[in-house]
C-alpha positions in Angstrom: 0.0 0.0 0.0 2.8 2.5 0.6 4.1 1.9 -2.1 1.4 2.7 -4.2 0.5 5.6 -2.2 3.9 7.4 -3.4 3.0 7.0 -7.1 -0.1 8.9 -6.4 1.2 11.6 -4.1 -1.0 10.1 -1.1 0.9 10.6 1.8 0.5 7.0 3.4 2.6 7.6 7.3 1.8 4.4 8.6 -0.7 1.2 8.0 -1.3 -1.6 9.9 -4.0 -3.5 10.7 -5.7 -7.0 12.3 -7.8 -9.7 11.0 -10.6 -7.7 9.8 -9.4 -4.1 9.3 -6.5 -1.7 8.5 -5.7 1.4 9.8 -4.2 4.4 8.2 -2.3 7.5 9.1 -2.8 9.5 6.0 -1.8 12.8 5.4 -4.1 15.0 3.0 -3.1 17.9 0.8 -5.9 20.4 0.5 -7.0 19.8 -2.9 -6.9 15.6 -2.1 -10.3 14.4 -1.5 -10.4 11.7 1.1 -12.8 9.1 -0.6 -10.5 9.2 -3.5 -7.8 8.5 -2.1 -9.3 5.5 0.0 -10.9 4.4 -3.3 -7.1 4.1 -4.7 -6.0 2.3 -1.4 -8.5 -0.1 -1.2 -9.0 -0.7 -5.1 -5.0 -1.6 -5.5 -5.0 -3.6 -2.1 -7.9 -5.6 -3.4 -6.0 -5.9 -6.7 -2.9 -6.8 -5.2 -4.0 -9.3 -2.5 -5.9 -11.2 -5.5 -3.3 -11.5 -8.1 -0.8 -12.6 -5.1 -3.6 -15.1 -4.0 -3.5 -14.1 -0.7 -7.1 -15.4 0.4 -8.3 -18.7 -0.6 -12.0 -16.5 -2.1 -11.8 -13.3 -4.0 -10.6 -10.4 -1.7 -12.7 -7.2 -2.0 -13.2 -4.5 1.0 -16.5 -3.1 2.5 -17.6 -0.2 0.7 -17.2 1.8 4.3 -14.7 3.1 6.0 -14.3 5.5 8.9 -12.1 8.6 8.9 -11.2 11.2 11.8 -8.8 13.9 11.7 -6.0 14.3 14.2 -3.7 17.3 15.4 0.0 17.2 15.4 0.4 16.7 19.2 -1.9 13.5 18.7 0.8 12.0 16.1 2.6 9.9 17.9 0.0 8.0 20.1 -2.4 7.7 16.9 0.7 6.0 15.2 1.8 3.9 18.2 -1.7 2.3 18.7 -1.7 1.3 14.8 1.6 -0.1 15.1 0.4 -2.0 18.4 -2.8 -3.7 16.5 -1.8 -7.2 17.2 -1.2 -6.3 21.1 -4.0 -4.2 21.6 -7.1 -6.4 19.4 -5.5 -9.5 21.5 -7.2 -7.7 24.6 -10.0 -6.0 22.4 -12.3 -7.0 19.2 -12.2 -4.2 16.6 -16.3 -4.4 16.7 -15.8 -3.5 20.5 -13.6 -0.5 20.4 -15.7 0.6 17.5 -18.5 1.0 19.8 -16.4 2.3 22.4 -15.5 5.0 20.3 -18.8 5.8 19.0 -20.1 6.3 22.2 -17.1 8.0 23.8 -17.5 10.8 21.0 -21.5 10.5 20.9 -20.9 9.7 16.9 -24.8 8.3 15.5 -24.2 4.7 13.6 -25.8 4.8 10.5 -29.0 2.5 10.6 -28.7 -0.7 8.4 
């Protein structure tokens, strides 16, 4: 994904991720638009992870994500915690802390 990201000028800082998600630390220029850029991310992953035969069935992401902008002093904790995924989701599921969050920062869940 990095990679990638530096042929399109998308300022990829870090990604990791667990089982069922990915995490990015992107930084945006003003005139990027963030669904593009996560459109390019997630379309080459997709590509990539299929052609290497990564997964057994045909890889394809969720046509969601969730973004939230951070300020400079939060850097460095933002940026630990994605390189810690494997640590921190063996103590919480992803589906929990995404609730947590929600209601920590009284975000509304779209309805299904």
């Amino acid at each position: 994904m990095k990679e990638y990201a530096q042929t399109k000028n998308i300022y990829l800082l870090n990604v990791n991720g667990w089982l069922d998600h990915v995490h990015c630390l992107i930084s945006l220029e003003p005139e990027q638009i963030l669904s593009n850029v996560i459109n390019l991310l997630k379309g080459e992953s997709s590509f990539w992870i299929n052609k290497n035969k990564i997964c057994t069935e045909k890889f394809s992401w969720q046509n969601e994500y969730f973004a939230v902008s951070i300020g400079q002093s939060q850097f460095e904790a933002i940026n630990n915690y994605i390189n810690g995924q494997e640590i921190h989701h063996k103590k919480k599921s992803f589906e929990q802390e995404y609730d947590e969050f929600f209601e920590a920062y009284a975000f509304e869940k779209e309805k299904a």
